[in-house]
N, C-alpha and C positions, 0 to 999 in steps of 0.2 A: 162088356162095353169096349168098344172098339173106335179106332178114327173114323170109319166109314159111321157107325151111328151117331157119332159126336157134329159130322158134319151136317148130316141131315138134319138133327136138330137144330142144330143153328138155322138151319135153315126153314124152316119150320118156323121156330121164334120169330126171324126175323122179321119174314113175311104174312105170319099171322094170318096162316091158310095153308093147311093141308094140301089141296089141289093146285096150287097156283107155286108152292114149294115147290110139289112131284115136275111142274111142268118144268121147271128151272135147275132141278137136278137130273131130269130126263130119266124119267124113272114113273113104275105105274103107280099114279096113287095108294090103290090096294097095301100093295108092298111099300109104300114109306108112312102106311100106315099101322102097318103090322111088324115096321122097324120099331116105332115109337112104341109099338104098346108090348115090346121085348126090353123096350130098355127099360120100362118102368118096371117090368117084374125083374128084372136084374137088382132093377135099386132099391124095389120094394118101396115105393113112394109115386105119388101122381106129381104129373108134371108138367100137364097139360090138361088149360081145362077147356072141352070142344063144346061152341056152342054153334045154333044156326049162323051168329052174328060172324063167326071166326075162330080161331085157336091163339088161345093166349098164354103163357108161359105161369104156372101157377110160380108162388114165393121160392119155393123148393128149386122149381125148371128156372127162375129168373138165376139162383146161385148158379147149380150145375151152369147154365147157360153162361157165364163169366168167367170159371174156369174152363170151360169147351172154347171158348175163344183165345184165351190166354194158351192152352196148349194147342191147338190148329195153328197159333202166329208162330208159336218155338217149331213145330211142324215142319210149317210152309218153312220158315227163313233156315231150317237144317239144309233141305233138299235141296232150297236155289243155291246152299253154301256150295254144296256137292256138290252138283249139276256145273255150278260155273268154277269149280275147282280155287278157292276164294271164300273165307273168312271174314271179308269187309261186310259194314251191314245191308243186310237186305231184305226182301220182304216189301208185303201192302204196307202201306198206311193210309189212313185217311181221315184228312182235317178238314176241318168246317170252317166256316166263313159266314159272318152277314155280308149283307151286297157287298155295302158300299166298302168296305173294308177288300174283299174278293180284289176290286177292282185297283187295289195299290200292292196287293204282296204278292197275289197269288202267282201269277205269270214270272215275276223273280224269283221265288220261291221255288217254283218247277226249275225253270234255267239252273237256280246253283244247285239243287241237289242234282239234274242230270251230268252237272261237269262236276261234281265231287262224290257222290256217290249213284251212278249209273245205275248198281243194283235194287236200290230201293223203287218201286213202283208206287207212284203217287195218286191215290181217291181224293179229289178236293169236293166239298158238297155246300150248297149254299144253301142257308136257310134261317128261320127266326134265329134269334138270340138263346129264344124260351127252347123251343125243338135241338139247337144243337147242345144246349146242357143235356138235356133229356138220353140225346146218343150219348153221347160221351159217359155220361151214370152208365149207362146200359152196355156202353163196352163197342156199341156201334163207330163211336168213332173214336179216333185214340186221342184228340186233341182238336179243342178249339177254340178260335176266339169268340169271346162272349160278352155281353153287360150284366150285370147285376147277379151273377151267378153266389152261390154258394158251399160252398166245401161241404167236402161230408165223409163216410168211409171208403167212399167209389171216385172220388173226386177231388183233387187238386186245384186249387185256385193262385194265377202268380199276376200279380196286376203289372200290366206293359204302361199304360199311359193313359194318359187328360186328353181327350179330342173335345173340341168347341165346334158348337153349333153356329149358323151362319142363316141368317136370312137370303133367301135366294130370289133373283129377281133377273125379268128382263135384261139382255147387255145394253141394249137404248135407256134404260129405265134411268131418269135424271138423279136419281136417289143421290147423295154422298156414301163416300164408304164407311162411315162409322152413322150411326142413329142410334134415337132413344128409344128405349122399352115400348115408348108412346107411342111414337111417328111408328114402330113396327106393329103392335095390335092394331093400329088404325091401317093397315093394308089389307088389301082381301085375299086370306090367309087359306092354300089345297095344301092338306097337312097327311101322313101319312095314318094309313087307321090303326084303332087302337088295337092290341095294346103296345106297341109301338114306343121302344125306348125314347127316339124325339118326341112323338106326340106327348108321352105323358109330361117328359118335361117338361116343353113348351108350355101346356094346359096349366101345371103346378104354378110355374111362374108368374102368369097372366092372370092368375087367380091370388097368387100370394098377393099383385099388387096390385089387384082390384081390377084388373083392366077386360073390356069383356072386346071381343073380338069377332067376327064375322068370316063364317069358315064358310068356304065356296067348296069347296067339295075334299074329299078324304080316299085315297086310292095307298095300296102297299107298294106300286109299284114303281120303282124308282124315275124311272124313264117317262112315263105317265104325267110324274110332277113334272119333268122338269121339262118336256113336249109343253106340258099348258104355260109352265112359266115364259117360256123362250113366244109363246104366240098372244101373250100380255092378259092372262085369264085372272093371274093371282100373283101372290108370293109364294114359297112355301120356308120350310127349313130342314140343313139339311149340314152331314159335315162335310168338311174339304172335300172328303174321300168321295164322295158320293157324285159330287159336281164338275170336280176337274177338269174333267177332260170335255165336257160342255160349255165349260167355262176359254179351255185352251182355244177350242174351233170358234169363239164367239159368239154364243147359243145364250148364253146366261150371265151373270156375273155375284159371288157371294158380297153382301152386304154385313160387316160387322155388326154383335148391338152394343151399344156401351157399356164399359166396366164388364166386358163377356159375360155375361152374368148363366148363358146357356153351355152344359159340359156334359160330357160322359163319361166314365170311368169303363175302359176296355181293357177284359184281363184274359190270360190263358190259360183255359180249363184243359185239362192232363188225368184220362183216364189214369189210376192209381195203379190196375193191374196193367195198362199198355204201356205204362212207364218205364215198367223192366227190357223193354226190348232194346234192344242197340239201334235200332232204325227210326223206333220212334226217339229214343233219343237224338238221335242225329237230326230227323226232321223240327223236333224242336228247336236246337241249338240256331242251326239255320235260321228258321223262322223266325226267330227274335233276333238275329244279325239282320237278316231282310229287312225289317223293321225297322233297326235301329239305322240301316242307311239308307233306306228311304226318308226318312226322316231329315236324315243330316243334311242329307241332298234338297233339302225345300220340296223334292217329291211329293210329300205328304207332307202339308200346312196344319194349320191350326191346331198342329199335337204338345205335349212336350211327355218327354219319356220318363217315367219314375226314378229307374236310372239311367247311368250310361255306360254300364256294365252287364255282361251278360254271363249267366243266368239270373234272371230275375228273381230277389225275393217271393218266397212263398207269401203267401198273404191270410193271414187266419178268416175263419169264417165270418161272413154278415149276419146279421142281426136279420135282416128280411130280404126277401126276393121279388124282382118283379120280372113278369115276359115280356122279352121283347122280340117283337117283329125286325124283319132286315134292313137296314139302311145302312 
């Protein structure tokens, strides 16, 4: 077993196709086929299991597969040590993000680490809530922010903060900026589709207090809601994060409900084995200062931070989980 087969495997894994690996390592299928079925008689164990549908990493290729990641990162960040004559950390990373969140950290996050640590090369990837726990277990991504996640042996859970929900509506819209539970179910409500951390909330609530509501349509797409809000279709809901800057240009404007009764709980999930690296540490550290001064800056409203200290406490496991899609 070597790095050169360590590599292709992951690659392999990752992409969950043999041919579509070969074409991304530039290499003949054949032959990264006949890499894998050497590494399994090396280890004496199946690793992959090939069907018409794809190649999936069996139980055994999911382990190997976490430690082939784990040494390719210690790898990679020796070489660029070398290569740039320099000890600071270095190396990929790559952290996840739901949208609406992407859209307050991400871009400052890249700026400080490029002015404090240059070496480190930054993957940012956006997607469900559900899907970026899912890399993160898997080692695909080293960290990310998430809802409703839960800890486990592959997975770190550190809860950042409280973000509130916000009824979204037209900037003409005569509304007041605080309303009741009432006056908001009684709007014609494009809610994000399931399963959708606002959506279920929103659903939960409306139902805890009886109230039935009238949903004009259901789209994931953030832009989508807030295009029909801004052209008087509905309401929708949605947090600061997502709206801002719609909000800033005069497109929309967020409507409080009373007594907030709408929240999320956003935490950062920290692959267990990515932890160890110096980069991804660093990229953590950062990213929860990012955080915490966007925050302080009004940047990012309707939060309030667990602490005002960083690193954030760990946070022990939930009880249950749910997926959520990006907002």
């Amino acid at each position: 077993m070597d790095i050169r087969q360590l590599r292709y495997f992951v690659k392999v894994v990752e992409l969950r196709n043999i041919t579509a690996a070969a074409e991304a390592l530039f290499i003949a299928q054949p032959s990264l086929s006949q890499h894998m079925t050497n590494l399994e008689a090396e280890l004496e164990t199946h690793l992959l299991d090939r069907t018409p549908q794809g190649t999936r990493a069996t139980a055994v290729g999911e382990l190997l597969y976490r430690h082939a990641k784990t040494i390719l990162r210690q790898v990679d960040e020796a070489h660029l040590a070398v290569r740039k004559g320099s000890d600071a950390p270095s190396g990929r990373v790559a952290v996840g993000f739901p949208t609406s969140t992407s859209r307050v950290v991400a871009v400052p996050l890249l700026e400080r680490l490029r002015q404090h640590y240059p070496l480190i090369e930054l993957e940012m990837v956006e997607a469900s809530s559900g899907d970026l726990v899912g890399q993160v277990q898997a080692d695909r991504l080293a960290l990310a922010i998430t809802m409703d996640a839960r800890a486990d042996a592959r997975l770190r859970i550190e809860p950042i903060l409280m973000e509130e929900l916000y009824a979204v509506v037209a900037a003409a819209d005569p509304l007041p900026a605080v309303i009741s539970l009432g006056e908001f179910a009684a709007l014609p409500l494009l809610l994000p589709t399931h399963p959708n951390s606002v959506r279920v909330a929103t659903e939960r609530l409306l139902n805890e207090h009886q109230l039935r509501f009238k949903l004009v349509a259901e789209t994931s797409a953030v832009e989508i809601l807030i295009l029909s809000v801004e052209r008087g279709v509905g309401a929708t809901v949605l947090p600061f994060s997502a709206f801002a800057l719609a909000q800033k240009h005069g497109r929309v404007r967020g409507v409080r409900l009373a007594d907030r009764p709408l929240v999320r709980e956003l935490s950062l999930s920290v692959s267990v084995s990515a932890s160890r690296s110096p980069a991804v540490q660093c990229v953590r550290e950062v990213l929860l200062r990012v955080i915490e001064e966007e925050v302080a800056q009004k940047r990012w409203q309707g939060v309030n931070l667990f602490s005002d200290a960083s690193p954030v406490p760990e946070r022990p496991a939930r009880k249950a989980a749910r997926r959520s899609a990006p907002m």
